[in-house]
TORLO-255895 format. One line per field, with one value per atom (N, C-alpha, C, CB): residue number from 1; x, y, z; residue in three letters; atom name. Coordinates in pm, 1 decimal. Glycine has a CB too. Example, Ala and Ser with C-alpha at 12.3 -4.5 7.8 and 13.67 -1.06 7.14 Angstrom:
resi	[1, 1, 1, 1, 2, 2, 2, 2]
xx	[1319.0, 1230.0, 1320.0, 1130.8, 1285.0, 1367.0, 1290.0, 1408.4]
yy	[-569.0, -450.0, -330.0, -447.3, -225.0, -106.0, 3.0, -59.8]
zz	[780.0, 780.0, 780.0, 904.6, 708.0, 714.0, 787.0, 572.5]
resn	[ALA, ALA, ALA, ALA, SER, SER, SER, SER]
name	[N, CA, C, CB, N, CA, C, CB]
***
This chain:
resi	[1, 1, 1, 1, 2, 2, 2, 2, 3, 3, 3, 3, 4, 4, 4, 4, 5, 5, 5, 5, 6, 6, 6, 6, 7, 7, 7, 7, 8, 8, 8, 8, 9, 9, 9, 9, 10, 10, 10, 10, 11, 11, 11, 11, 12, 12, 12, 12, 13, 13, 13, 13, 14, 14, 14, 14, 15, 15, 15, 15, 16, 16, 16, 16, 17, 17, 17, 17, 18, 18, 18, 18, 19, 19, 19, 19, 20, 20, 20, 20, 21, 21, 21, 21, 22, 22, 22, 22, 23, 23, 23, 23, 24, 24, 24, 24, 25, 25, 25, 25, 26, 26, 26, 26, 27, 27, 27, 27, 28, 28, 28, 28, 29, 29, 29, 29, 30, 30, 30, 30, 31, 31, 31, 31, 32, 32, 32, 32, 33, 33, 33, 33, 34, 34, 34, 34, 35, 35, 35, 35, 36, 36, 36, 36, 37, 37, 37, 37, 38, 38, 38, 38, 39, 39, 39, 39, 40, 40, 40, 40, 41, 41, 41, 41, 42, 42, 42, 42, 43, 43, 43, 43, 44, 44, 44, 44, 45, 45, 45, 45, 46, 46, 46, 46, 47, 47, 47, 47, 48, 48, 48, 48, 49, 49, 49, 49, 50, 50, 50, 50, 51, 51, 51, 51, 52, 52, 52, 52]
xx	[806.6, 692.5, 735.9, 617.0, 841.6, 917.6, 953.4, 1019.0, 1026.9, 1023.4, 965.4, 1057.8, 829.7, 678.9, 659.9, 554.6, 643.7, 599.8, 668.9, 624.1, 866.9, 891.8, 868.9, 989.1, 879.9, 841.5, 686.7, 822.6, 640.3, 501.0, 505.3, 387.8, 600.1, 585.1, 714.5, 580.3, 793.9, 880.5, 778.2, 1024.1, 722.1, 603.7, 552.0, 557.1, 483.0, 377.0, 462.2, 306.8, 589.0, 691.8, 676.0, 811.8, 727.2, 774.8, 654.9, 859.5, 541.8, 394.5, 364.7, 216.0, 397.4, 394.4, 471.8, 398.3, 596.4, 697.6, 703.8, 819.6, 619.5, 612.1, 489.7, 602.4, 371.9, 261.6, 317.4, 157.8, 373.2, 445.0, 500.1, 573.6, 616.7, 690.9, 644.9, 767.0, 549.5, 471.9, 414.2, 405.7, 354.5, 281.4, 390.1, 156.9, 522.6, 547.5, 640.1, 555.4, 602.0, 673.6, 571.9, 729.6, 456.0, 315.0, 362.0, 201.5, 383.4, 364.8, 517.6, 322.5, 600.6, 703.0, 671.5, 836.3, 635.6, 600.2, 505.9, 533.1, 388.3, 337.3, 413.9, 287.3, 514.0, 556.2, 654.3, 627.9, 739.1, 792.8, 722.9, 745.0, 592.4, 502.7, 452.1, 431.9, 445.8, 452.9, 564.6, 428.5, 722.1, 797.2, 799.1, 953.2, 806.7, 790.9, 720.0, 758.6, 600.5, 512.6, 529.9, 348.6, 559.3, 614.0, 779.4, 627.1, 861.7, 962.7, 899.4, 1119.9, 827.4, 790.1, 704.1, 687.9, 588.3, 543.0, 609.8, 430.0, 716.1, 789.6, 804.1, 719.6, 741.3, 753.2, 669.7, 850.8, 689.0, 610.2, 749.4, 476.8, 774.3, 866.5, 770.0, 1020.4, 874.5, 794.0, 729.6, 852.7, 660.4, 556.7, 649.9, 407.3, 701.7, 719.1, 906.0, 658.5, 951.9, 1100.2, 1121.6, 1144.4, 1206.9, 1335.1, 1360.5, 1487.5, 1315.2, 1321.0, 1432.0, 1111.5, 1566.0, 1667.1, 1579.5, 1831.2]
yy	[-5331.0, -5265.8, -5143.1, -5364.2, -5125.7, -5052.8, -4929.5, -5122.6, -4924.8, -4859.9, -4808.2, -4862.7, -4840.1, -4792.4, -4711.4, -4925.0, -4720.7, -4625.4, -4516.7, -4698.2, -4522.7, -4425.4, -4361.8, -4421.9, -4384.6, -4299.8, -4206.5, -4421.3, -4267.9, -4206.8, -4128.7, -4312.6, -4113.2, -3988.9, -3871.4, -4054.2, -3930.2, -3812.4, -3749.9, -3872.6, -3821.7, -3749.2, -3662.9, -3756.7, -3720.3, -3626.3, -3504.8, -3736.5, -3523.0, -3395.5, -3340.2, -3389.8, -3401.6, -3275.0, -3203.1, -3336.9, -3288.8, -3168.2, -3115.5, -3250.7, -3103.4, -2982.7, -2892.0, -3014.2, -2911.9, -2815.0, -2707.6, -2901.8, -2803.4, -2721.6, -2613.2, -2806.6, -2650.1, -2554.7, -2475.0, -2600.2, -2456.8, -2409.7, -2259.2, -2535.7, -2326.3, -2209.2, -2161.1, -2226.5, -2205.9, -2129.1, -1994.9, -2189.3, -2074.0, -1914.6, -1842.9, -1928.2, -1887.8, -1787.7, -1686.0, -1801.2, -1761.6, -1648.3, -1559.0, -1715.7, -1546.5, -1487.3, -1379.9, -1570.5, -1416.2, -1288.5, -1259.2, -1350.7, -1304.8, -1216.2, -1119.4, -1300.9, -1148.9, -1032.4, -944.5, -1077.7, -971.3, -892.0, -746.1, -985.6, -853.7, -718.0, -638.8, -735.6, -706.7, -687.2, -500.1, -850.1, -546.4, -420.7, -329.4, -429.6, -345.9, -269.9, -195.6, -338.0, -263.8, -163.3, -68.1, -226.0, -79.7, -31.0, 97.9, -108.7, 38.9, 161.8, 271.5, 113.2, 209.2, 283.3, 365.8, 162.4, 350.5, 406.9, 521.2, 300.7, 469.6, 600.1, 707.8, 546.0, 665.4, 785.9, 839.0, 781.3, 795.9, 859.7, 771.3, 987.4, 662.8, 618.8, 630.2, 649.9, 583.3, 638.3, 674.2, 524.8, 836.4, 853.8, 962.0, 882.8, 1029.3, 1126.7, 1172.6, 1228.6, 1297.1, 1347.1, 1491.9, 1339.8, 1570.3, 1679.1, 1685.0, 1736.5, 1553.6, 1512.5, 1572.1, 1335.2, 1609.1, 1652.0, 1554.2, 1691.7, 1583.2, 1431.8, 1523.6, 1359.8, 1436.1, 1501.4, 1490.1, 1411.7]
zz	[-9426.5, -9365.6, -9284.7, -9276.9, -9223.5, -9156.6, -9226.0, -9120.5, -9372.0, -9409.6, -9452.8, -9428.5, -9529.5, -9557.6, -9429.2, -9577.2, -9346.7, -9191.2, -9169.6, -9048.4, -9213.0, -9210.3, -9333.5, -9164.4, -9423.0, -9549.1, -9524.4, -9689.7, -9497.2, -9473.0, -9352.8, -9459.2, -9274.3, -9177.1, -9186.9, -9012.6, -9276.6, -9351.4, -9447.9, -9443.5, -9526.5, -9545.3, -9550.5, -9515.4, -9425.8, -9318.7, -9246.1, -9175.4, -9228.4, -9211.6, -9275.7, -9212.3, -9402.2, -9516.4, -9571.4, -9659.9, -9550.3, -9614.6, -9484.8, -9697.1, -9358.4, -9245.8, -9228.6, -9135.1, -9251.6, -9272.5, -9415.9, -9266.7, -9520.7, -9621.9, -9606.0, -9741.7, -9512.9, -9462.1, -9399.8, -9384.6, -9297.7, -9191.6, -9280.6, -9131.0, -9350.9, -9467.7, -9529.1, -9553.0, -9614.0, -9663.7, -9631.6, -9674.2, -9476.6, -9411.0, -9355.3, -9272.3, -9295.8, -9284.5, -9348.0, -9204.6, -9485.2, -9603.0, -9635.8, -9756.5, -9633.5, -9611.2, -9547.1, -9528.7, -9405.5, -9267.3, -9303.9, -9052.2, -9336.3, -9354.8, -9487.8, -9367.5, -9607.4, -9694.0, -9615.2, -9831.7, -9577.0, -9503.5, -9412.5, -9432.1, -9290.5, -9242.3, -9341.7, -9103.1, -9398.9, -9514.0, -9597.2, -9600.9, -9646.2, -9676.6, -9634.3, -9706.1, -9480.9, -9369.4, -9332.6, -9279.5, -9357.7, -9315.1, -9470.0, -9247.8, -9552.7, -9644.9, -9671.2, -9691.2, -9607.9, -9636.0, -9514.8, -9648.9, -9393.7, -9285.8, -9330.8, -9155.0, -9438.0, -9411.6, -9558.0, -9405.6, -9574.6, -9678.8, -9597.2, -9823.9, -9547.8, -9498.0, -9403.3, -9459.9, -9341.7, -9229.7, -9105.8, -9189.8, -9105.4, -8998.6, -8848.1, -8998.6, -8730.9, -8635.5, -8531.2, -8576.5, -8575.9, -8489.1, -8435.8, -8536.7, -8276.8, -8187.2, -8267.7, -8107.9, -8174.0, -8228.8, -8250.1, -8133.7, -8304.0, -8307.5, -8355.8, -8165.6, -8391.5, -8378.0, -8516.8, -8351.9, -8497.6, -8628.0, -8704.1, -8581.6, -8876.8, -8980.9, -9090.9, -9081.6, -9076.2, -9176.3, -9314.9, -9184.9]
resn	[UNK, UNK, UNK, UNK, UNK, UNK, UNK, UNK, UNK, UNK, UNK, UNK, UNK, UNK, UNK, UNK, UNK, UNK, UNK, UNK, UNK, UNK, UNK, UNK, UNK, UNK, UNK, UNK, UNK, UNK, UNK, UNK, UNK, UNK, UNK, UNK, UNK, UNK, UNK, UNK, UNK, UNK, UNK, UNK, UNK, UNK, UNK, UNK, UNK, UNK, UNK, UNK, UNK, UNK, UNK, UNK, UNK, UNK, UNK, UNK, UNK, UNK, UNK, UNK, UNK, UNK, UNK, UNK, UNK, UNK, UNK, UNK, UNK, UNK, UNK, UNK, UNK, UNK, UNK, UNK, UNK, UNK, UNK, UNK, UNK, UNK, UNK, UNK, UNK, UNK, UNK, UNK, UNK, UNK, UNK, UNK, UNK, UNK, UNK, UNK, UNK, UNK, UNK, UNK, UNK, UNK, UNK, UNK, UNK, UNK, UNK, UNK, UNK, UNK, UNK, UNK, UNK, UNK, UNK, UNK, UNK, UNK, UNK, UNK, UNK, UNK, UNK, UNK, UNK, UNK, UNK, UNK, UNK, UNK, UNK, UNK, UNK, UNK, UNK, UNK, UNK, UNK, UNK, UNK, UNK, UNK, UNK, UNK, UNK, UNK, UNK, UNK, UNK, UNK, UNK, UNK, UNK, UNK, UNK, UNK, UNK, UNK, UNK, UNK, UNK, UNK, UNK, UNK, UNK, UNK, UNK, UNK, UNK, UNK, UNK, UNK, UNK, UNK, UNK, UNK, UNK, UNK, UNK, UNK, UNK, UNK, UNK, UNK, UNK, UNK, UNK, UNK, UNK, UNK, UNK, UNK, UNK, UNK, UNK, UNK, UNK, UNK, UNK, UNK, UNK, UNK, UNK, UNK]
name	[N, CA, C, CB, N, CA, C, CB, N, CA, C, CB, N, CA, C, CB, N, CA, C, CB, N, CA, C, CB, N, CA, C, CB, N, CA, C, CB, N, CA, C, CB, N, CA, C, CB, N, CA, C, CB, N, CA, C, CB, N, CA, C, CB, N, CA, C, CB, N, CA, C, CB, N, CA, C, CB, N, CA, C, CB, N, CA, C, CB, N, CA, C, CB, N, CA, C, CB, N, CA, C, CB, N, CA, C, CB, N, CA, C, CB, N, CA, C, CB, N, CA, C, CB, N, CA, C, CB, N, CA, C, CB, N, CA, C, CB, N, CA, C, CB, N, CA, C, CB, N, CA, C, CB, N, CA, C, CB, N, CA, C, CB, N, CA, C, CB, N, CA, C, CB, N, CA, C, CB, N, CA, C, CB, N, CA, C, CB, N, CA, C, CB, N, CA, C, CB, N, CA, C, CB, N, CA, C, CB, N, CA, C, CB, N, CA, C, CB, N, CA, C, CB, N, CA, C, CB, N, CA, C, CB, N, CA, C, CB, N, CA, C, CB, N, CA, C, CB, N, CA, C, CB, N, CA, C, CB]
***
């Protein structure tokens, strides 16, 4: 019975930890596409700065 209880909350770990990663493989592509698109248009450097 014991082990039934833990099985069922390794479980319940492993399908929270797998939510968890999920999203934050999400928000990492996200900023991911953000720096991206930021190193193409230039970025947000000063306003008037010298771009080699």
């Amino acid at each position: 019975m014991v082990l039934l209880l833990v099985l069922a909350i390794l479980a319940l770990v492993a399908f929270g930890a797998g939510f968890v990663v999920h999203w934050l493989f999400i928000v990492a592509a996200i900023v991911a596409l953000i720096w991206l698109i930021s190193l193409f248009t230039g970025g947000m450097g000063r306003p008037g700065a010298r771009r080699w």
